[in-house]
C-alpha positions in Angstrom: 284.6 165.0 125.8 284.5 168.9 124.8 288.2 170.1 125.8 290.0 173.7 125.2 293.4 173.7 124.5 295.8 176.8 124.2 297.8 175.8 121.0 301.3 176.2 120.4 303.9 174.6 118.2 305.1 172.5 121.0 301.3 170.7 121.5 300.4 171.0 117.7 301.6 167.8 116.7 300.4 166.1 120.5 296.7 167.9 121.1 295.3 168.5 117.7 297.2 166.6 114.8 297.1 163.0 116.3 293.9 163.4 118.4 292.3 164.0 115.1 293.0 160.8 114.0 289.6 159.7 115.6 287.8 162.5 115.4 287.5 166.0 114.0 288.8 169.1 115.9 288.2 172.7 115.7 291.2 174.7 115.7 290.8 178.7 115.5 293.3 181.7 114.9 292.6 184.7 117.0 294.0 187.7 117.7 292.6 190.6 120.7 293.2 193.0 118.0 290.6 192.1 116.2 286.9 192.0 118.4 285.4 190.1 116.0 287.6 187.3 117.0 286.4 187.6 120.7 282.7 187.0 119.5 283.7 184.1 117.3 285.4 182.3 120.1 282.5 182.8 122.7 280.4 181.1 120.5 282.6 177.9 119.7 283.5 177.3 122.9 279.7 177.3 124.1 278.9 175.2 121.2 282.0 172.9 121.8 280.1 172.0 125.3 276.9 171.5 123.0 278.1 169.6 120.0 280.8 167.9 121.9 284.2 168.9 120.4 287.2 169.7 121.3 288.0 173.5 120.5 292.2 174.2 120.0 292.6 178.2 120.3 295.3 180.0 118.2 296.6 183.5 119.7 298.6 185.1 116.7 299.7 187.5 118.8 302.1 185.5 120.5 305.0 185.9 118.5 306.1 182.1 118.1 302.7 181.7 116.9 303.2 183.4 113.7 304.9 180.7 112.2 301.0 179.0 111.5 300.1 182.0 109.5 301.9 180.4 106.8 301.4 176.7 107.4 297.5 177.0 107.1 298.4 180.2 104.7 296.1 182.3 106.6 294.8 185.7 105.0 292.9 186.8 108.1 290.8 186.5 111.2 288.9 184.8 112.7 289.8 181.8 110.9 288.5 178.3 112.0 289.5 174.9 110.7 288.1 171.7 111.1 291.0 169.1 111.0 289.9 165.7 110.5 292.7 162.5 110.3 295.4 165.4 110.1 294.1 167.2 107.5 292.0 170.2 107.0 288.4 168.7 106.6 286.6 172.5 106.5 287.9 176.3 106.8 284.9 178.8 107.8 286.7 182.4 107.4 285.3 185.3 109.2 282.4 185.5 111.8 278.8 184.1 111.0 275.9 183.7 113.5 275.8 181.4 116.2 272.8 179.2 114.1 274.5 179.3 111.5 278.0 178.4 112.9 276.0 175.5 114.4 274.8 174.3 112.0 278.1 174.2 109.5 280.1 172.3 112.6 277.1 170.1 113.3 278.0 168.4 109.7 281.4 167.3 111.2 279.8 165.8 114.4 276.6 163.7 113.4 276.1 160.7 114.6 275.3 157.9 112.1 271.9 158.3 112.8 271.8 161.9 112.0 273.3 161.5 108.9 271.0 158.7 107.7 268.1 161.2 108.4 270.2 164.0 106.6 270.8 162.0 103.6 266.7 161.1 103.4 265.6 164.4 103.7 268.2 165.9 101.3 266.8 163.0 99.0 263.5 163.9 98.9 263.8 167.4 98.7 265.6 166.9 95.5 262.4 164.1 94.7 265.1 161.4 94.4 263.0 159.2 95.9 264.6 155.8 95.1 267.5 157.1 96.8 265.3 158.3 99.9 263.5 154.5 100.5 266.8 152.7 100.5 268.3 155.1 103.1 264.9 155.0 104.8 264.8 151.3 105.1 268.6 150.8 106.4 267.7 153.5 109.2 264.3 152.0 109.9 266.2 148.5 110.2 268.3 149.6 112.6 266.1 152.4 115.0 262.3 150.8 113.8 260.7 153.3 116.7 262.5 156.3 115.9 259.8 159.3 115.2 261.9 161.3 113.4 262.1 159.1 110.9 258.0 157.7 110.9 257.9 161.3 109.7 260.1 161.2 107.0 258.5 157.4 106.1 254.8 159.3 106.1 256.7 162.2 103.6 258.0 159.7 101.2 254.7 157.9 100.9 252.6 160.9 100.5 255.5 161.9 97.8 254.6 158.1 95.9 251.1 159.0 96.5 250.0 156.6 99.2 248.4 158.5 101.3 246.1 155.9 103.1 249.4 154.2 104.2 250.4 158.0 105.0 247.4 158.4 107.1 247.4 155.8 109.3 250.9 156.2 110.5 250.8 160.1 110.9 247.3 158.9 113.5 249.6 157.3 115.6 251.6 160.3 116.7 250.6 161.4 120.4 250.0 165.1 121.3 252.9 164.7 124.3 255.1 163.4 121.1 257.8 166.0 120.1 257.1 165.1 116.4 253.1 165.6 116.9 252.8 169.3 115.2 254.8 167.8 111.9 252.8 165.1 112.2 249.3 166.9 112.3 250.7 169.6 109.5 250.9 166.7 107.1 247.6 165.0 107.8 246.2 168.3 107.0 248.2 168.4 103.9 246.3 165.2 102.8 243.5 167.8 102.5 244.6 168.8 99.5 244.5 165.3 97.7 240.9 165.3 98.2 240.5 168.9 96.4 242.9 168.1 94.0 240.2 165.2 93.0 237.6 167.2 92.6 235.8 168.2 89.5 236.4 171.9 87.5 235.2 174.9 88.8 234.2 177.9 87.0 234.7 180.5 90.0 238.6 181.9 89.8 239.8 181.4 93.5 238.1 178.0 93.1 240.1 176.8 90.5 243.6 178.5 91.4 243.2 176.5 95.0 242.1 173.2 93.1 245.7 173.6 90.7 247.7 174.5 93.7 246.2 171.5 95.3 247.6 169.5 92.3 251.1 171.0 92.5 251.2 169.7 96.1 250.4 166.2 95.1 252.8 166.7 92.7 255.6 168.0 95.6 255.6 171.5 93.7 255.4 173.5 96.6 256.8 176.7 95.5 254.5 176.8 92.5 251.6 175.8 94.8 252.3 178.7 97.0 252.7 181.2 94.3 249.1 180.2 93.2 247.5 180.7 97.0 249.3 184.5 96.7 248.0 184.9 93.5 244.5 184.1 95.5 245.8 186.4 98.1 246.1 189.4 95.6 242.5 189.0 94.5 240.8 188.0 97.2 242.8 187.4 100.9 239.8 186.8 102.1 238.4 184.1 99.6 237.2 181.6 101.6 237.7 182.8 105.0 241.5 183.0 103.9 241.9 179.7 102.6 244.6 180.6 100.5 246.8 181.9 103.3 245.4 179.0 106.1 247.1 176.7 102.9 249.9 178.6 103.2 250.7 178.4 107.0 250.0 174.3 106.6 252.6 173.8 104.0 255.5 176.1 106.1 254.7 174.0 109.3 255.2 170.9 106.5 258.5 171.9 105.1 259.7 173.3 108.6 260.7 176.5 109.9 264.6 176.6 108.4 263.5 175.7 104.5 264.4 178.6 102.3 260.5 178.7 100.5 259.1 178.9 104.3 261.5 181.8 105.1 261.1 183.8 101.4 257.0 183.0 101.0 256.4 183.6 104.6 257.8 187.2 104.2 255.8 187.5 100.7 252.5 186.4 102.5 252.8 189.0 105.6 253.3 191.8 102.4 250.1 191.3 101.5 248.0 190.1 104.6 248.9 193.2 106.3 248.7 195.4 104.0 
């Protein structure tokens, strides 16, 4: 249960250090002389109530305080800790936004579920996909409904090319299902295997599409969406904007946080709107 604790020497030992010995706690050094520090703190302890932690606050400007400045050797502040079994597990220096704050804690706090599903999608991202079907059958043995990972199942055989088996378990998703939008993004992505199958063209923007359909078989998704603005630039509306339609489908596919959807969305609203 999510606690916050004003930390001195004499609770150290009693509220953070032994505590921690089951699970991680986030201990931060603050001072009122610095706003920054104010900011930083709003933000754990809201997310302390979200990610379920307990927060230990450190006000350096107590004087009897100062004696942790050089026990965690600490150059500045904010400065947040994660100690984990009585050590220090993670030290995030300075102030970052609250996403991404979230998302560096949220690493300490996963449940073993979570970090199956972390550890299968960091697999196939890096198309290590031996790696991704062991971890995807321990997690499917132990949570066989779970749609979070029926998605990641339907990636991985779409990545090994079997896209019938693909097909018919991205159909079963419902439209009241959280997971049904991922779902319909890669049954459109299927799409492309079809054009990718098709014979040579002689027409330009016909043949760029048909090679950036490849890549996606291939999982080459940067490349593949380098090709549809290289479409763009000739043409954006080739096809009744094909190219950039392609576009949108493979960001919905590789979500809204992936680095490619963030750098090729910007690149693609360059030249649509010019």
């Amino acid at each position: 249960m999510a606690q916050i604790i004003n930390v001195s020497l004499q609770n150290f030992e009693s509220d953070i250090s032994s505590p921690s010995m089951e699970r991680p706690i986030v201990l931060t050094f603050v001072s009122a002389r610095y706003p920054e520090c104010s900011n930083l703190l709003t933000s754990l302890e809201k997310l302390s109530e979200e990610l379920d932690f307990s927060l230990g606050k450190v006000d350096l400007d107590i004087p009897e305080n100062q004696a942790f400045i050089q026990y965690f050797r600490i150059s500045g502040v904010p400065d947040t800790r994660i100690i984990f079994k009585g050590e220090i597990a993670d030290i995030i220096q300075g102030v970052m936004s609250e996403q991404a704050l979230k998302e560096r804690l949220s690493k300490h706090f996963l449940t073993e579920s979570e970090k199956n599903r972390i550890a299968i999608e960091d697999a196939l991202s890096n198309n290590d996909f031996e790696t991704a079907f062991a971890f995807l059958n321990k997690a499917l043995s132990e949570e066989p409904d779970n749609k979070k990972l029926k998605i990641l199942q339907a990636k991985l055989l779409l990545a090994l090319g079997d896209t019938e088996k693909a097909k018919n378990l991205l159909e079963e998703f419902k439209p009241q299902e959280e997971e049904y939008e991922i779902a319909k993004n890669l049954l459109q992505l299927l799409d492309f295997y079809a054009i990718a199958a098709k014979p040579e063209t002689s027409e330009k923007e016909s043949s760029l599409y048909k090679n950036a359909a490849i890549l996606i078989t291939e999982n080459k998704y940067q490349e593949a969406l380098e090709l549809f603005l290289d479409i763009l630039k000739m043409n954006k509306n080739w096809n009744d904007g094909a190219a950039r339609t392609a576009m949108m489908t493979l960001f919905g596919v590789l979500g809204p946080k992936h680095a490619l959807t963030w750098e090729y969305r910007a690149k693609l609203n360059t030249i649509w709107f010019i």
